[in-house]
C-alpha positions as CSV (number, residue, x, y, z in Angstrom):
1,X,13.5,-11.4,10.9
2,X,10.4,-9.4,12.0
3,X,8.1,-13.1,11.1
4,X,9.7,-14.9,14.0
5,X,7.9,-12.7,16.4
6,X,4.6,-12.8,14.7
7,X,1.9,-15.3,15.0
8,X,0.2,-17.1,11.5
9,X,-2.2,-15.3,10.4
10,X,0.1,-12.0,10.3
11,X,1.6,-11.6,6.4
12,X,5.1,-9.6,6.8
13,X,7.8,-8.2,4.8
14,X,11.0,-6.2,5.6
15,X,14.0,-4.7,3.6
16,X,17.9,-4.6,4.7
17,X,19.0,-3.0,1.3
18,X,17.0,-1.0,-0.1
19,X,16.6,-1.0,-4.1
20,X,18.0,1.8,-5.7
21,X,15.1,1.4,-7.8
22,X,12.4,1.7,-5.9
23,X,9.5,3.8,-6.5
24,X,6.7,5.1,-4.9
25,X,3.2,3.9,-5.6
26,X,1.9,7.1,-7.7
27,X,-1.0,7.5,-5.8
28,X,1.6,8.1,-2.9
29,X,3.7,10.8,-4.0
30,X,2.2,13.7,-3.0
31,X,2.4,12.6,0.4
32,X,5.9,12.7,0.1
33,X,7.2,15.5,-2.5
34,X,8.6,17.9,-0.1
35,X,10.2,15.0,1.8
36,X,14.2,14.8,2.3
37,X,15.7,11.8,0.8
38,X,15.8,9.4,3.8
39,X,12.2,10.2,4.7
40,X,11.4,9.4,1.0
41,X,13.5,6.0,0.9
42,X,11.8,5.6,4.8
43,X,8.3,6.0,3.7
44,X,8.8,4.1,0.0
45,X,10.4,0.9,1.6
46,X,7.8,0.6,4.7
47,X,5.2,1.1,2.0
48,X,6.5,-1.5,-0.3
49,X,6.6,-4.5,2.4
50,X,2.9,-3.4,3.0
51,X,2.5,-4.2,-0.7
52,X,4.1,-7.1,-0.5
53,X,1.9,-8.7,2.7
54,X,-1.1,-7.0,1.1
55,X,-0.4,-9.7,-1.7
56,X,0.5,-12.5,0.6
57,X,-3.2,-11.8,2.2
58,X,-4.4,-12.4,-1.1
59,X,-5.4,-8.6,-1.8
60,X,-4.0,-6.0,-4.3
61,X,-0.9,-4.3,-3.7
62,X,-2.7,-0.6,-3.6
63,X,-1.5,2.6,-2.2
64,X,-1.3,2.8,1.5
65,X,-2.4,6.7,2.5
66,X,-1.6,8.4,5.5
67,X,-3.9,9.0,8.2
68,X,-4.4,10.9,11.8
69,X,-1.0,11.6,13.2
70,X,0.3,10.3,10.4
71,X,-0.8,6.4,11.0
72,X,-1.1,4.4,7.4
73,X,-4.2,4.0,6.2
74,X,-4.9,0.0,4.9
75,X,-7.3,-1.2,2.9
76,X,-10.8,-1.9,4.5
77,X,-10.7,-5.2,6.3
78,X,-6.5,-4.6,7.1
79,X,-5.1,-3.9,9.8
80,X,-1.3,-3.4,9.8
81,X,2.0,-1.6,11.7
82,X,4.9,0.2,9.3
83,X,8.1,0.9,11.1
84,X,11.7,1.8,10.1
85,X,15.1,3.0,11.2
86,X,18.6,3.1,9.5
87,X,18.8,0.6,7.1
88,X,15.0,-1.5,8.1
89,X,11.8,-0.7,6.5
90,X,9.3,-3.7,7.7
91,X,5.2,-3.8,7.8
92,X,2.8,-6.5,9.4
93,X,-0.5,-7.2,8.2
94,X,-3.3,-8.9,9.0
95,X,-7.1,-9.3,8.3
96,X,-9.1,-7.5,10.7
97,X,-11.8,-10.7,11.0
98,X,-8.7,-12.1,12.9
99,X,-6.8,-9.3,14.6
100,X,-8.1,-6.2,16.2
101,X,-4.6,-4.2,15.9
102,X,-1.5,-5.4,15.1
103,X,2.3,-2.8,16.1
104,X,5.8,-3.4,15.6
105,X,8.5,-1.2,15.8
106,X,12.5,-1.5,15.2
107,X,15.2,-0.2,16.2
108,X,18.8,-0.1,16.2
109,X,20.7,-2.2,18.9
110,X,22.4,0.2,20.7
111,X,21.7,2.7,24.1
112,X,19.6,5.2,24.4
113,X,20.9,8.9,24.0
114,X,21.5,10.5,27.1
115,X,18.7,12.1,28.8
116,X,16.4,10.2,26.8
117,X,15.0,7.0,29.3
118,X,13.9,9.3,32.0
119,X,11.5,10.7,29.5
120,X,10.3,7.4,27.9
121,X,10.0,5.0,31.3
122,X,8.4,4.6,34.4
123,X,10.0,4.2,37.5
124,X,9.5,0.9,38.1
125,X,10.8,0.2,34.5
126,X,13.7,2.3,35.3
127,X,14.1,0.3,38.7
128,X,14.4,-3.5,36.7
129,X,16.9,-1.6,33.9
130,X,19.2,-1.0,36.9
131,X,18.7,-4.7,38.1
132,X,18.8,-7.1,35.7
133,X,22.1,-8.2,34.5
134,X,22.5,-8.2,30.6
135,X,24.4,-6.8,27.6
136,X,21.8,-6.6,25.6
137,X,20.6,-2.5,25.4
138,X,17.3,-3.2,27.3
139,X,16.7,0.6,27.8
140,X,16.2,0.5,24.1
141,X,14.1,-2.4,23.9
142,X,11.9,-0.8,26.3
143,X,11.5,1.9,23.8
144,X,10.9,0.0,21.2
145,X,8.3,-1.9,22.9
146,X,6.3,1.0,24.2
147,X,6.8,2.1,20.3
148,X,4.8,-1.0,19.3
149,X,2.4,-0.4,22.2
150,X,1.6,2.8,20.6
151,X,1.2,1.5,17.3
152,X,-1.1,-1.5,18.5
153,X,-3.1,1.4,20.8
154,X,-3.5,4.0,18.4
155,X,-6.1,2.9,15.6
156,X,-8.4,1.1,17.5
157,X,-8.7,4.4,20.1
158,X,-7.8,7.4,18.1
159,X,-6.2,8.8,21.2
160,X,-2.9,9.8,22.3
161,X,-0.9,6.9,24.3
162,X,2.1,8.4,26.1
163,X,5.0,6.8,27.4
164,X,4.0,7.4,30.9
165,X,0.4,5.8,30.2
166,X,1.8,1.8,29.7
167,X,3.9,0.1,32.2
168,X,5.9,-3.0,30.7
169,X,7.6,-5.8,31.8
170,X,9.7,-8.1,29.9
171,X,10.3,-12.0,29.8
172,X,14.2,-12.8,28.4
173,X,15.3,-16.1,27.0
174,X,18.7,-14.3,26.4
175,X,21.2,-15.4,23.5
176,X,24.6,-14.4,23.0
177,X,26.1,-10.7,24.3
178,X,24.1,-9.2,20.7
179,X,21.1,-11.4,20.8
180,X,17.9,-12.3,22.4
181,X,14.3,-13.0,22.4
182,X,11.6,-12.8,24.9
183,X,8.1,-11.8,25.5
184,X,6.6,-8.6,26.7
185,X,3.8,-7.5,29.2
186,X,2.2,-3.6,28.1
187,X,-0.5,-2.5,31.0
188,X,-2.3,-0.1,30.1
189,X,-2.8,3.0,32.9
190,X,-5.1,4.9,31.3
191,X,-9.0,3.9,30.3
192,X,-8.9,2.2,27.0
193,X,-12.4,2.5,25.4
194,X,-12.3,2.2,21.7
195,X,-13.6,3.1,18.3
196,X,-14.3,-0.8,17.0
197,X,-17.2,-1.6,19.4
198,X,-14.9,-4.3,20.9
199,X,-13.9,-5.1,24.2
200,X,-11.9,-1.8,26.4
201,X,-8.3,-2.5,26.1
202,X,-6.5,-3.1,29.2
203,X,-3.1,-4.9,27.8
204,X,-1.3,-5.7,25.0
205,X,1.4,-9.1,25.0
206,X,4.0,-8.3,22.6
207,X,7.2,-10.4,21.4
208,X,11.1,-9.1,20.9
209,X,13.6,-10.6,18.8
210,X,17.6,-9.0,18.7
211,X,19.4,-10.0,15.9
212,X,22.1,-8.3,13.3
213,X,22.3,-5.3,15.2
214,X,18.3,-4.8,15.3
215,X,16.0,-4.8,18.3
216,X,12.6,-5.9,16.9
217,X,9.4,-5.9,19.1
218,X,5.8,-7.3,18.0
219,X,1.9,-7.0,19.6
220,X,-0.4,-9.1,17.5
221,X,-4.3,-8.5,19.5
222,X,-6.8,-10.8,18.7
């Protein structure tokens, strides 16, 4: 699913069942030996579709460490985005000669908990949730985007993004009552000076895909 909302160039790879047995990379377990069992089977399955696209790329399937705030750490010359929720492990790679960043971020289709989108949105997001007309559960694909954003923002700045600090806006091309697709718009409110020696960053453009009960969302940066 998660490769219809990534441009060539990216390698991806995503699981919907997860093997029973799976393992982690040994070089990885100690990252994860006081871990409960679904932040084990979490981390393992993100970290094996990063294996897998690490091969697609044509480089070895090494262990992926954990970094600042807990960000993976890829291979020199990678740059990537994990993400997983109940039931999804996915990663996107690509090679940073191409792509400055890459995010994504899934989640499951369904509303937000109470009390939760006040603390995640803007008011002007909060303003087009209340007038756009659709059953798709936009307040979580708002989430999910500015997840993404985060991801896409946070190893090319080391700095703290926070939901209040991107504003986005969404393009639909709307499917049935359970599915979409669309584009995304992330401007960024706060300066964006970074740790590449590339350009400030000032927006992202993202892509969303909802599909078997998933909301998907996807920032590629060149």
């Amino acid at each position: 699913m998660i490769e219809n909302i990534l441009p060539t160039g990216v390698a991806s790879a995503e699981l919907l069942a997860y093997p029973e047995d799976l393992r982690p990379h040994p070089a990885e377990e100690h990252l994860i030996a006081k871990s409960v069992e679904k932040r084990r089977r979490d981390f393992i399955g993100a970290r094996h579709c990063a294996r897998l696209a690490l091969t697609q790329l044509g480089e070895p399937p090494v262990a992926i460490g954990k970094g600042e705030r807990g960000a993976p750490v890829f291979p020199r010359g990678i740059v990537g985005s994990l993400t997983h929720c109940d039931g999804y492990q996915a990663a996107a790679l690509g090679h940073k000669l191409r792509f400055r960043s890459i995010g994504i971020d899934a989640e499951p289709h369904a509303t937000l908990p109470d009390g939760v989108l006040d603390s995640v949105s803007l008011p002007p997001e909060r303003e087009w949730l209340k007038t756009t007309d659709s059953e798709l559960h936009l307040d979580r694909l708002l989430f999910c985007a500015k997840e993404a954003t985060y991801k896409a923002w946070f190893p090319l700045t080391l700095r703290w993004l926070g939901f209040e600090d991107a504003h986005i806006t969404f393009e639909i091309e709307e499917g049935s009552a359970d599915s979409g697709r669309g584009s995304f718009h992330t401007e960024l409110l706060v300066p964006g000076q970074t740790t590449d020696g590339g350009t400030p960053l000032l927006s992202f453009e993202g892509r969303w895909l909802i599909t078997d009960g998933y909301i998907l969302t996807a920032i590629a940066h060149a």
